[in-house]
C-alpha positions as CSV (number, residue, x, y, z in Angstrom):
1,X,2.6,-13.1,2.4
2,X,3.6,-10.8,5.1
3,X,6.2,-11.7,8.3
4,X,6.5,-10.5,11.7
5,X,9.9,-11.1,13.3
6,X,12.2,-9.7,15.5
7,X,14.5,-7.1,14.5
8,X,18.3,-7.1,16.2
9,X,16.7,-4.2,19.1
10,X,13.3,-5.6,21.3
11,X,11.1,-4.4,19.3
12,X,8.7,-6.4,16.7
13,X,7.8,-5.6,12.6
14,X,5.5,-6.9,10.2
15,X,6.6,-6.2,6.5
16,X,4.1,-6.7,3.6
17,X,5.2,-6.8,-0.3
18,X,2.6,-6.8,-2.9
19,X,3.6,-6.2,-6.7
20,X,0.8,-3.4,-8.6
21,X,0.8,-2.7,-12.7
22,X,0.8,0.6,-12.3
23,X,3.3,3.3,-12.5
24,X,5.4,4.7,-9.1
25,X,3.5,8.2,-9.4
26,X,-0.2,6.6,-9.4
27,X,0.9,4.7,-6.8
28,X,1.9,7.4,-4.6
29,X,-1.1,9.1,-5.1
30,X,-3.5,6.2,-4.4
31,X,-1.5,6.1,-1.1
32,X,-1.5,10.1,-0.3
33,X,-4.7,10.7,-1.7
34,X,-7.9,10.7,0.8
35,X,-10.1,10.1,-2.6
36,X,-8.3,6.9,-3.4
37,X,-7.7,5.9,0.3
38,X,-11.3,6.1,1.1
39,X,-12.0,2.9,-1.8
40,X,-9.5,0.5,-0.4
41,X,-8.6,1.5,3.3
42,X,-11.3,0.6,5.0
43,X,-13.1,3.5,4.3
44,X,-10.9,6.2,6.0
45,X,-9.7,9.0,4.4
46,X,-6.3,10.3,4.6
47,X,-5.2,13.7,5.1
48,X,-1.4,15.8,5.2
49,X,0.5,18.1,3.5
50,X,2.9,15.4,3.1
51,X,6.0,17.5,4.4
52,X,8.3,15.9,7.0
53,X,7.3,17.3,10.9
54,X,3.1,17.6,9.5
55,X,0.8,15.7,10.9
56,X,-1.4,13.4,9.3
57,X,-4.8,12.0,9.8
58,X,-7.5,9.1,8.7
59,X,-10.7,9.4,9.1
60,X,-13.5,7.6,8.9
61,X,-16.7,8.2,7.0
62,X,-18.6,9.7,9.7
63,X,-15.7,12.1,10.4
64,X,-14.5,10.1,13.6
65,X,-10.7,9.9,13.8
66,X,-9.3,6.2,12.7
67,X,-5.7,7.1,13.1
68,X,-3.1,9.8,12.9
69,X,0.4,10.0,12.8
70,X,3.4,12.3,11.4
71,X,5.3,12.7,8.3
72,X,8.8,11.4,8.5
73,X,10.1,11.5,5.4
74,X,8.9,12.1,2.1
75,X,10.3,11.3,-1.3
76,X,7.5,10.8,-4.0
77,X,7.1,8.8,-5.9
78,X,9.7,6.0,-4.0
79,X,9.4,6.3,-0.1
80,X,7.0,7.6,2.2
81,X,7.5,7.1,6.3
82,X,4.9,8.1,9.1
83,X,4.3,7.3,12.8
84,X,1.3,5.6,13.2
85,X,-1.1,5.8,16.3
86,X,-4.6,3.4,15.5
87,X,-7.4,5.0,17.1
88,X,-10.0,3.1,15.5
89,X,-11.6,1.3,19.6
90,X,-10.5,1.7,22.6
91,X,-8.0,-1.6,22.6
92,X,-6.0,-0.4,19.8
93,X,-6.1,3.5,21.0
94,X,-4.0,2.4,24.3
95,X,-0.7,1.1,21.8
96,X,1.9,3.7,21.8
97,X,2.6,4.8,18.0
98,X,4.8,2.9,15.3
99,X,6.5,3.3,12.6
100,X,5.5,2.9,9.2
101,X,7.2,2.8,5.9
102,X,6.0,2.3,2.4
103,X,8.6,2.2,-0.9
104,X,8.0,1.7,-4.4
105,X,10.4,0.3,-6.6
106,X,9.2,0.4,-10.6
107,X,9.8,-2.7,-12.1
108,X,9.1,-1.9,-15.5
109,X,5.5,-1.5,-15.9
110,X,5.0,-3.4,-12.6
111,X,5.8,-1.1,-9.1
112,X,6.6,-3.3,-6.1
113,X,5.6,-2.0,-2.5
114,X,6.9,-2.3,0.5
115,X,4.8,-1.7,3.7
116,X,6.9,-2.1,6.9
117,X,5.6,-1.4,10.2
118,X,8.1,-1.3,12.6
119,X,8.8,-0.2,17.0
120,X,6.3,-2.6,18.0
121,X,7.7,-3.0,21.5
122,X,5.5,-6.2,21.9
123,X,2.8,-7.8,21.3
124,X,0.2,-5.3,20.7
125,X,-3.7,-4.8,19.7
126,X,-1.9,-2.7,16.6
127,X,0.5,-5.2,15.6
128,X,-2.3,-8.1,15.9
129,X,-4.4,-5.5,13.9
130,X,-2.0,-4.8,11.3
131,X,-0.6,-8.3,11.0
132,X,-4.7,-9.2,9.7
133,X,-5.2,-6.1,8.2
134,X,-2.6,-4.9,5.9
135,X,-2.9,-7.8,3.2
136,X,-6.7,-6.4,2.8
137,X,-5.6,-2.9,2.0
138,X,-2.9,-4.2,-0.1
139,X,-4.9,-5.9,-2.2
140,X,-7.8,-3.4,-2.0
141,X,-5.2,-1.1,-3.1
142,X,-3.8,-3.4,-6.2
143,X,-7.2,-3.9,-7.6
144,X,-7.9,-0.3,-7.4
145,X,-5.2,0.5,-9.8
146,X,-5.8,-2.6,-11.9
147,X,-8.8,-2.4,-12.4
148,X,-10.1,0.7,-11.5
149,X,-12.7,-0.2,-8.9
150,X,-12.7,-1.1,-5.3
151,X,-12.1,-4.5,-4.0
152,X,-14.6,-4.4,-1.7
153,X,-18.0,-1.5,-0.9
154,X,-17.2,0.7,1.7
155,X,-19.8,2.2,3.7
């Protein structure tokens, strides 16, 4: 289940943990790759060069930009963090951009991710987003790599 809280500053959070049989370097891939994206993201397809300062980008089917952010840090196949600006309607567009972080911790055959999205100064159309959203792409995501098809069609 995921949590929003406070953190000790202003702003708000919401961290999601979801355990995957699959090993840490799939995992990364299925995270940083727009042809694994695309089957458990709602659709969008993510794009960078995955070097800290580059941008990054989802888009959506149609080619209409669904978000975009930058590149942070990142340390395959254990931690990846990006600022994230949702773009996917107008309500969501308005938010200033967050932070996101996602780590993977092997567990044996078993990888445990961490998706934290933090510098939510309050309430916002993102964090509402995210807080009903994540746990779909999550699992999207873990059936992917279990069982090699999508959760859910995409369109």
């Amino acid at each position: 289940m995921g949590t929003t809280e406070r953190a000790a500053a202003p702003a708000l959070r919401h961290v999601q943990q979801i355990h995957i049989r699959t090993a840490p370097e799939r995992l990364w891939q299925a995270i940083t790759r727009g042809a694994d994206t695309r089957l458990y993201f709602y659709g969008t397809q993510v794009e960078s060069s995955w070097r800290a300062g580059q941008p990054l980008t989802y888009h959506n089917a149609d080619g209409t930009l669904a978000a975009e952010g930058t590149v942070i840090e990142a340390d395959p196949p254990r931690k990846l963090v990006h600022t994230f600006s949702a773009l996917w309607d107008e309500t969501v567009a308005a938010d200033p951009p967050h932070r996101v972080t996602w780590t993977i911790e092997a567990m044996g055959d078993v990888c445990r991710l961490t998706v934290e999205h933090e510098g939510f100064e309050d309430e916002t159309a993102t964090l509402r987003s995210v807080q009903g959203g994540l746990s779909v792409i999550l699992d999207g995501l873990k059936t992917l790599l279990e069982t090699g098809k999508p959760l859910m069609q995409t369109h």
